[in-house]
C-alpha positions, 0 to 999 in steps of 0.5 A, a space after each residue: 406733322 400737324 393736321 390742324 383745320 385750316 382757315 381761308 378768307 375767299 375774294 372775288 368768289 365768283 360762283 365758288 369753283 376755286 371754294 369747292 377745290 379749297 373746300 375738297 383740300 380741307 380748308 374752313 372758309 370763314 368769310 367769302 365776297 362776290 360782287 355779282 348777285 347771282 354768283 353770290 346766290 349760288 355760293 350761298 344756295 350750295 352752302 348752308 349758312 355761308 359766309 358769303 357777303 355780296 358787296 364791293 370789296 372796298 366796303 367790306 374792308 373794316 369787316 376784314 380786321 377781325 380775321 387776322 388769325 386767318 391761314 390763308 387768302 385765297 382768289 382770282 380778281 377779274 382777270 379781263 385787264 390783263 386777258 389777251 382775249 380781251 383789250 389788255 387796257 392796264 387802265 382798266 380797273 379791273 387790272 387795279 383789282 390785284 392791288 386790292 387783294 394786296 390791301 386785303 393781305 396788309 389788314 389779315 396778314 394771313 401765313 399764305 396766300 393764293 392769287 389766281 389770275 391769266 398765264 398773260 400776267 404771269 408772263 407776258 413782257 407787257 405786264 412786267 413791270 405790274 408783275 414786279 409791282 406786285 411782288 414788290 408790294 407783298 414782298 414789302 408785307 414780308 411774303 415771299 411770293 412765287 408766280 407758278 403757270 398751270 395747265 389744266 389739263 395736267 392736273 385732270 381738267 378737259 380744258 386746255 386752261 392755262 393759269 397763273 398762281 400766285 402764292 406765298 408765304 409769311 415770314 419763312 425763312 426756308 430758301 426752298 420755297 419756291 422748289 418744295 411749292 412747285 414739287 408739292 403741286 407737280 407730284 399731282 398731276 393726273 392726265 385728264 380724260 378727254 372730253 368723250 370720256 368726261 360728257 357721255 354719261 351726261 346723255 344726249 341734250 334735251 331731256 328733264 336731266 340734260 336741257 339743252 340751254 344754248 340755241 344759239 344757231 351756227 351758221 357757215 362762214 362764207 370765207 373761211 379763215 383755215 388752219 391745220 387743225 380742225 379745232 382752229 381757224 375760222 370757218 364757222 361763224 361767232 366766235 364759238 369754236 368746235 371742241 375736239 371731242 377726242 382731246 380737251 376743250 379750248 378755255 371756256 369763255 365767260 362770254 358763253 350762253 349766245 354765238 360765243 359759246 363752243 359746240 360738239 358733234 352730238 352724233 359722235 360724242 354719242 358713238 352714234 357716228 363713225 367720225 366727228 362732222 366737224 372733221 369731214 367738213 374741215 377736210 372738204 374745204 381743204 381738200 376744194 371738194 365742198 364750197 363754203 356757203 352761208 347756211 345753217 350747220 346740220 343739228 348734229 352740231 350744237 352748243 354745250 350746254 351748261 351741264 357740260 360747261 359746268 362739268 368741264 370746269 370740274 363743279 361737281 353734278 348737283 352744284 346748283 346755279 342761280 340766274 338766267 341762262 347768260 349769267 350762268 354761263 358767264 359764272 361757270 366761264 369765270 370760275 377756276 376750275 375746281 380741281 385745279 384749285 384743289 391741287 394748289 390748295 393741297 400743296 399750300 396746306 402741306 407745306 403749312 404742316 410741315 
């Protein structure tokens, strides 16, 4: 079997989290874009002479021509078009935005790539006909291509992150293909530790190594939408949810750093409580024992922080990031998950040396 280093080409790079995974799997990545500025700072600062341009993609495309030995292309085009989280508008043009990445693999004609992108386009009936479209296109370029959805929290991620990933590869005239990918990323499964586990070393937020970076206050809503769980429903107000602090986060939204971003019971993450507040106060309200009322929730409950953001989308400790406080949080919400890169990065470099 070959152990040769293998080359990628990295799109909408974003801060890198999909980079660190391909990075820890062995892959050399010779030239990487990002359209943000302060995403493309922090990929450059974590990395000495890195080879990050910061531009739209469309003007870096004649730059593309000189990497056509290149291994693999690899990236996750905004994913906002196609989110149910958001307006699903297919006239978006961040939707049009995996076509570009199509463009990309005509001019490299890489012997695999790798496409990140929401479990929506991955299966949803709404976006059939651009799922075929796609693989019609790299089908066409002679890809054979594989829509495979991951959940994080199978492969060592707190987070309950589903993800589709497109992958194919080149001219292969194997008809297992589609078996051997899945059985080489499903042999890695590992269960993730649980948000406790993965948090407390951190130590409690506010301190020179832990700021505490969101005071976005959480307030009571006054007409609480209930659900069983209380991770669900709305019985807070914003869009930030409680995080079950003995289980796994929900999917960390690029829209963290105000109202929007999940909180903990600091109390109980530090085992300084015997239950999560959070808890007890879903049980009162459904039990008609507490009254809902418009006020601020007691300072135990807090946002997460950005240590905890980053640490949850698996970026390792010393990753520095540039930017203010929104825009770091929107880099970490946007990234994929670094060891959930890793695991695909591991299977497509072992089924290129095979």
């Amino acid at each position: 079997m070959s152990t040769r280093k293998i080359s990628a080409i990295s799109l909408f790079t974003g801060a890198g989290g999909m980079d660190i995974g391909f990075e820890q799997a062995g892959v050399n990545i010779v030239f990487a874009n990002e359209l943000m500025p302060d995403a493309a700072q922090t990929y450059k600062i974590n990395r000495l002479n890195a080879p990050m341009i910061n531009a739209d993609i469309n003007t870096v495309m004649p730059l593309l021509k000189k990497f056509n030995d290149v291994d693999i292309v690899f990236g996750g085009p905004p994913c906002q078009g196609f989110s149910v989280a958001g307006k699903m508008n297919p006239n978006d043009d961040r939707s049009k935005l995996i076509f570009t990445f199509t463009d990309v693999l005509e001019i490299v004609s890489p012997k695999m790539f790798v496409m990140e992108n929401v479990k929506a386009l991955g299966e949803l009936k709404k976006w059939q006909s651009v799922r075929e479209e796609y693989i019609h296109r790299v089908t066409n370029l002679g890809y054979k291509c594989v829509p495979i959805i991951l959940n994080a929290t199978e492969y060592g991620v707190s987070q309950k992150r589903e993800r589709v990933f497109f992958i194919g590869i080149k001219d292969d005239k194997n008809d297992q293909f589609d078996k051997n990918i899945r059985e080489l990323i499903e042999k890695q499964k590992e269960i993730a530790p649980t948000i406790k586990t993965l948090l407390r070393s951190l130590g409690k937020a506010g301190t020179d190594r832990h700021p505490n970076t969101c005071t976005a206050k959480i307030t009571f809503a006054t007409h609480p939408i209930m659900r069983k769980s209380p991770y669900a429903g709305m019985y807070f107000n914003g869009q930030g949810r409680p995080i079950n602090i003995d289980g796994y986060a929900n999917t960390l939204p690029a829209s963290m750093g105000g109202n929007k971003t999940p909180f903990i019971d600091e109390e109980y993450l530090y085992e300084n409580a015997k239950c999560d507040w959070i808890v007890s106060y879903h049980k009162g309200l459904c039990d008609k024992t507490i009254k809902p009322e418009f006020k601020e929730a007691p300072s135990r409950l807090r946002r997460i922080t950005i240590k905890e953001a980053a640490r949850i989308q698996t970026f390792p400790d010393e990753y520095i990031f540039c930017g203010n406080k929104g825009s770091i949080y929107t880099q970490i919400g946007n990234a994929v998950p670094c060891k959930m890169a890793k695991v695909v990065a591991n299977a497509v470099i072992e089924y290129l040396n095979l």
